[in-house]
C-alpha positions as CSV (number, residue, x, y, z in Angstrom):
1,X,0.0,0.0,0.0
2,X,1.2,3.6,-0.7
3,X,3.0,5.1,2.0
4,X,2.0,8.7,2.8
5,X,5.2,11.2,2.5
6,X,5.9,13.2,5.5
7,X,5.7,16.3,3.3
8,X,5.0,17.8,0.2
9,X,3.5,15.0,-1.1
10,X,0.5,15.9,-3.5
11,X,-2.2,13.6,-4.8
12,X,-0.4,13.5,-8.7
13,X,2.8,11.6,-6.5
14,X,0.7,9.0,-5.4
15,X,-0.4,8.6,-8.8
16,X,2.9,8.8,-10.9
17,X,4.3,5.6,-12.7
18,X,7.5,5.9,-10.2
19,X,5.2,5.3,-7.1
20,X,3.0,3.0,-8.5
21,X,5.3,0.8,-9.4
22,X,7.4,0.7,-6.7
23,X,4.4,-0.3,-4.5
24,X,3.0,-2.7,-7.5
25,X,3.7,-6.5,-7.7
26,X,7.7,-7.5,-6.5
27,X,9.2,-9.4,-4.1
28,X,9.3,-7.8,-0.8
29,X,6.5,-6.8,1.5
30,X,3.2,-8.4,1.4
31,X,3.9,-9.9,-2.3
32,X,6.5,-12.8,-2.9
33,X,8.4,-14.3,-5.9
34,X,7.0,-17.9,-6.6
35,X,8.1,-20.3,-9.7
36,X,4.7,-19.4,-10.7
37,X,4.8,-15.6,-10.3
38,X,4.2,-12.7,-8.2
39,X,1.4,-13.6,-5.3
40,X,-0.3,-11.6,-3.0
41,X,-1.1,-13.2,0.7
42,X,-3.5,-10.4,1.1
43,X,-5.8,-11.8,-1.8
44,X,-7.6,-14.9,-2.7
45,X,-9.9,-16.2,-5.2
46,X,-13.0,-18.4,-6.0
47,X,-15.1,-19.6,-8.8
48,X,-19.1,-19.6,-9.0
49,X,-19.3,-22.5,-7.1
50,X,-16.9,-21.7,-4.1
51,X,-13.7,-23.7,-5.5
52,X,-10.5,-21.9,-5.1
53,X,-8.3,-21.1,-7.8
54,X,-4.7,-19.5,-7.7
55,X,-4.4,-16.1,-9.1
56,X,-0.6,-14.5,-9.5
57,X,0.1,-10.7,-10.5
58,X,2.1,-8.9,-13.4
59,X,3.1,-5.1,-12.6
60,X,1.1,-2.7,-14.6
61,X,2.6,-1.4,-17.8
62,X,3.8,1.4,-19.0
63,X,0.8,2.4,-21.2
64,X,-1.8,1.4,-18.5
65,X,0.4,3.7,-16.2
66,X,0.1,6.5,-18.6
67,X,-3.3,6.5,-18.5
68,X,-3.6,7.1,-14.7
69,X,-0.3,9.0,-14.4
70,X,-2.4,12.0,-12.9
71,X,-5.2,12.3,-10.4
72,X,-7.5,14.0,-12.8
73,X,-7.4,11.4,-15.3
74,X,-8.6,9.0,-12.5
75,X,-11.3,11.3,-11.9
76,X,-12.5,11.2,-15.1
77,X,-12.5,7.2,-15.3
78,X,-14.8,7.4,-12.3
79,X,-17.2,10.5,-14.1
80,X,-16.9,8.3,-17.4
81,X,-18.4,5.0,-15.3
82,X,-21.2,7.4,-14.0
83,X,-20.3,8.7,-10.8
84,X,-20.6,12.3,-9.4
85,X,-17.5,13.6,-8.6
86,X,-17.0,16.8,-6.3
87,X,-14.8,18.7,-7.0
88,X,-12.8,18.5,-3.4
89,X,-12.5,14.6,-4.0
90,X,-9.4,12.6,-3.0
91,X,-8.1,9.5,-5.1
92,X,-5.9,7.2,-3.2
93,X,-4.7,3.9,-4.3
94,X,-4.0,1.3,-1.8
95,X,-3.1,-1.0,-4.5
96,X,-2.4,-1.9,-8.0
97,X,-1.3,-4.8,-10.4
98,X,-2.2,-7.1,-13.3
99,X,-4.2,-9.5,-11.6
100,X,-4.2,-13.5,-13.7
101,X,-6.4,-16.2,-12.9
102,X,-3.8,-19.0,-13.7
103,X,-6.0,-21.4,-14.9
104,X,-8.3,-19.1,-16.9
105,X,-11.0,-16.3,-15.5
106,X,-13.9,-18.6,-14.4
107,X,-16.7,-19.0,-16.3
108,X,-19.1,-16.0,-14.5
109,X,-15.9,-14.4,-13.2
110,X,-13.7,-15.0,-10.4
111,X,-14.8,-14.1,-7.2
112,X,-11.3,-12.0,-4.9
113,X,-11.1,-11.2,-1.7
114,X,-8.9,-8.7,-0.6
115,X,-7.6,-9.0,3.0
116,X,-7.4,-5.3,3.8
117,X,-5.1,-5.9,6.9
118,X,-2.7,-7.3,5.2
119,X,-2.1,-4.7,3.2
120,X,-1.5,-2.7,6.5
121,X,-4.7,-0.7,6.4
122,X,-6.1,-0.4,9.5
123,X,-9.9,0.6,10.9
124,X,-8.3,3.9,11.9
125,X,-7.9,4.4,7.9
126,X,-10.9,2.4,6.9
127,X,-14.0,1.1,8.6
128,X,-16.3,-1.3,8.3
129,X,-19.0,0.2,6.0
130,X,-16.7,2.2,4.5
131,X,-16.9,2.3,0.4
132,X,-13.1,1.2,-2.0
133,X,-13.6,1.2,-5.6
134,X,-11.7,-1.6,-7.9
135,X,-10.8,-0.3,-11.2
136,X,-10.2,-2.7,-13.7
137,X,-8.4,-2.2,-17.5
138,X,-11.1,-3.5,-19.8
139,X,-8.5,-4.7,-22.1
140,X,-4.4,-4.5,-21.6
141,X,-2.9,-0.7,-22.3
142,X,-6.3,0.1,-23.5
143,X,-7.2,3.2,-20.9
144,X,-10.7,2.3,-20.4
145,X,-11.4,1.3,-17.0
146,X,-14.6,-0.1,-15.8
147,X,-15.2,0.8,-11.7
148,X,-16.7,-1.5,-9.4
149,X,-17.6,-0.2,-5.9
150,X,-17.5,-2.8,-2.8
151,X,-18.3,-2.4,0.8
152,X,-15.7,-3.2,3.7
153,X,-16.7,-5.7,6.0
154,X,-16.4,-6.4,9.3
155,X,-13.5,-8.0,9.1
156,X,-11.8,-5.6,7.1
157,X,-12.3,-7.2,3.8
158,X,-14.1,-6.4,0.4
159,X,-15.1,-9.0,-2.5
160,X,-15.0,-8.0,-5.6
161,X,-16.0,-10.5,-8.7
162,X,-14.1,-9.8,-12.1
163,X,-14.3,-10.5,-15.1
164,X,-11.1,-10.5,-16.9
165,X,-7.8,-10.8,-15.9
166,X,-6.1,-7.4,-16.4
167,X,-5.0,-4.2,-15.0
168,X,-6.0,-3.4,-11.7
169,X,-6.0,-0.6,-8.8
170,X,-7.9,-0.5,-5.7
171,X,-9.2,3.5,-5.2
172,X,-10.5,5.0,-2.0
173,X,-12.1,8.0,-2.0
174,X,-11.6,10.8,0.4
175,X,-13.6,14.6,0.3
176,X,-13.8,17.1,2.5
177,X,-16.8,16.6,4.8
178,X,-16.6,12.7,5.3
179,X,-15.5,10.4,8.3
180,X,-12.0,10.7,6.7
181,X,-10.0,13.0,5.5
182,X,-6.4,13.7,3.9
183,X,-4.6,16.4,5.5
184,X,-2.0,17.2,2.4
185,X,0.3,18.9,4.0
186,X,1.8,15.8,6.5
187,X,0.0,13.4,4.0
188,X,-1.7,11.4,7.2
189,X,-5.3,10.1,7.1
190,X,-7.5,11.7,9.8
191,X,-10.6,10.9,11.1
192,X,-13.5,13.4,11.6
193,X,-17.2,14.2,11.8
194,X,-18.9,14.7,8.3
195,X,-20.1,18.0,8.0
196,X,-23.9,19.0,8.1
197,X,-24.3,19.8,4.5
198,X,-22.3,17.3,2.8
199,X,-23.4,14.1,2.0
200,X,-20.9,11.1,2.3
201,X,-18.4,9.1,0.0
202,X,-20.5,5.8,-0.4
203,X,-21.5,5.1,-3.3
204,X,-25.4,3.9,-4.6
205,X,-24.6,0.8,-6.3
206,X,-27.7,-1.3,-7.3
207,X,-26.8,-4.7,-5.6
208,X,-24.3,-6.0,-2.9
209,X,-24.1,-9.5,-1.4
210,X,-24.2,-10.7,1.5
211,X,-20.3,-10.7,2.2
212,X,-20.3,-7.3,2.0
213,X,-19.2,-6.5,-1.7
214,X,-19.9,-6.1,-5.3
215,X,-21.9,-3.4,-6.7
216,X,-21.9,-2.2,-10.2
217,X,-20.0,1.3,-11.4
218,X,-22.9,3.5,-10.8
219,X,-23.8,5.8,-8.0
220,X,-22.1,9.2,-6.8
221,X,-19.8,9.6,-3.6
């Protein structure tokens, strides 16, 4: 996960190629080196009918990268996939890289879960409740990203189904006015009371299941 800079660190730095892929699939941290490719011990995977099947991860490359190399150009993936965004909203990616199902993307997609723990991320940074976004490449170094919108569970988690392998890079939103905050000049998330006229960062979606997770990309934060 991106580590905040003490300071001087602007929202564009989290999103340049140089950070990215320095916190993107290698081995060190919570990722490791296998015969079989780059894993992740804070993710696993299932198909329709509960089986597990492996999943490894590529880093992103350099034409996906380009196409998220700024914080506006994420905001306009999000306004592209319908969502409202203010104008005082925060990006911040807690994660990215090319996520394979090894044995091929199950038929109805592959059901992840993301351990959000592991990644150290913490309920002082994100609650239970709480809204993250997946983005997902539709196709490799195309720039169109589809945005899927999952709820945290209780035990710090989100589920997310996909359908493709592909780029990935798991968003969470931050504005002025909601539980959490970015203060930009020591780059620390804060907690604090929404404000009476602004409306939180959750998004609408049109269906969740019971594990707490996938909605389609509509709905406004």
């Amino acid at each position: 996960m991106t580590t905040f800079a003490a300071t001087g660190w602007t929202n564009d730095d989290l999103w340049s190629p140089d950070t990215l892929k320095a916190d993107g699939p290698h081995d060190g941290g919570y990722w490791d080196e296998t015969p079989n490719g780059i894993v992740g011990y804070f993710a696993s995977a299932k198909d329709a009918k509960g089986h597990k099947v492996d999943i490894s991860w590529r880093q992103l490359s350099d034409k996906t990268l380009a196409s998220i190399n700024k914080e506006g150009k994420v905001a306009e993936i999000f306004e592209k996939n319908g969502y409202n965004v203010p104008d005082d909203t925060d990006f911040i990616p807690l994660l990215n890289g090319d996520i394979v199902f090894d044995e091929g993307v199950p038929a109805g997609g592959g059901t992840v879960t993301f351990q959000l723990a592991d990644l150290g991320v913490n309920s002082t940074e994100v609650k239970p409740g709480d809204t993250l976004y997946v983005m997902q490449e539709t196709r490799p170094g195309s720039g169109v990203w589809e945005v899927y919108a999952a709820t945290v569970g209780q035990g710090l988690d989100i589920v997310v189904t996909l359908p493709r392998n592909g780029a990935l890079v798991l968003v969470k939103t931050l504005s002025d006015g909601t539980v959490i905050s970015l203060d930009k000049t020591t780059g620390e998330v804060i907690d604090r009371k929404p404000a009476d006229n602004v409306a939180n960062n959750n998004a609408k979606g049109t269906s969740t299941n019971a594990s707490g997770a996938t909605s389609p990309k509509t709905g406004e934060f």
